[in-house]
C-alpha positions in Angstrom: 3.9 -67.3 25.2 8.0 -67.2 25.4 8.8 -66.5 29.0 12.9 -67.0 28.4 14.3 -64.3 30.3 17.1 -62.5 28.3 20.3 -60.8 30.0 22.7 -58.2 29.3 26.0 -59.1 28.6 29.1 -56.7 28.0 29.6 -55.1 24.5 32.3 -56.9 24.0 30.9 -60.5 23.7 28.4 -59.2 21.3 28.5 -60.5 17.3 30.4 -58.6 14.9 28.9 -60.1 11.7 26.0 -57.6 11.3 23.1 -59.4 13.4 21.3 -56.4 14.7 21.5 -56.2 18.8 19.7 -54.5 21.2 22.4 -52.3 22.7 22.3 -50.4 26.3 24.2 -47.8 28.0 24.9 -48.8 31.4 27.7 -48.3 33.9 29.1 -45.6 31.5 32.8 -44.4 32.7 32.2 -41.5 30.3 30.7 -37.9 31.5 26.9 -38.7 29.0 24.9 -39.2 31.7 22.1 -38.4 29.9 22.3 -41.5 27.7 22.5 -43.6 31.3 19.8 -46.6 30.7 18.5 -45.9 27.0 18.5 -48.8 24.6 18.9 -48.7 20.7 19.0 -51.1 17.7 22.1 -51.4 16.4 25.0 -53.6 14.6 28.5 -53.8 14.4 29.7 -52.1 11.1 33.5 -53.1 9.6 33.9 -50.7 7.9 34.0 -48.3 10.6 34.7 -50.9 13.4 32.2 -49.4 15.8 28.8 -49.9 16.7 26.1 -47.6 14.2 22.0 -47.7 14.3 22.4 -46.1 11.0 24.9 -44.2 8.0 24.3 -42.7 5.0 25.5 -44.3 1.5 27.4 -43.2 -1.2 26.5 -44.6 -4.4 28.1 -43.2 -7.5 26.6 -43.3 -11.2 27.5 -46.5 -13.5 31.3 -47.0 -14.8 32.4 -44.4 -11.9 34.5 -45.9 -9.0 36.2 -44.9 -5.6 39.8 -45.3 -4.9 39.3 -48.9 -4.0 37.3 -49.9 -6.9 33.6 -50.2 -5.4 31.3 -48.2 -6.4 29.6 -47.9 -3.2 30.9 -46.4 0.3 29.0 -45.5 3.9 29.7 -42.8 5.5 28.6 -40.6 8.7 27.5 -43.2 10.9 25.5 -42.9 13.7 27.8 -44.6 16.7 26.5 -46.0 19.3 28.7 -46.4 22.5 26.8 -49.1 23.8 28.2 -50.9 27.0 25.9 -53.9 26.6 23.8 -56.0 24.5 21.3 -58.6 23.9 20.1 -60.5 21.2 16.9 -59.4 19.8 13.5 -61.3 21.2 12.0 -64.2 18.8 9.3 -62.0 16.6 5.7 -63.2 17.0 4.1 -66.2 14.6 0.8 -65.5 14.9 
């Protein structure tokens, strides 16, 4: 049994190389009060440079491409204006 106490620390210290966080809204200076304490799963995204638990993807049909040459694209992300993070717990072995 892990008992290695985990605790939050600010957004801003959190990795931004996709390693999925457990994200919190605490101490929010904005008026959602109603988001005051919730957690959520999420990662940091580039291509939006914000914080999503999710986006839809765009993936066009063989020999088509977007302006920038991919083929690919996410889009309507779902933000998350966390405050803080943790890493995510050690899953179970057994």
């Amino acid at each position: 049994m892990q008992t290695t106490e985990q605790k939050w620390l600010p957004i801003a210290t959190a990795p931004k190389d996709g390693t999925t966080i457990i994200g919190g809204y605490f101490k929010q200076p904005w008026a959602e009060s109603h988001r005051e304490g919730r957690i959520v799963s999420c990662w940091y995204q580039p291509e939006f440079e914000i914080f999503i638990s999710g986006c839809r993807e765009m993936t066009l049909r063989p020999g088509l491409t977007f302006e920038d040459g991919s083929s690919r694209q996410l889009h309507s992300p779902d933000k998350e204006d966390v405050t803080h993070w943790m890493p995510l717990p050690v899953p179970p072995t057994e």
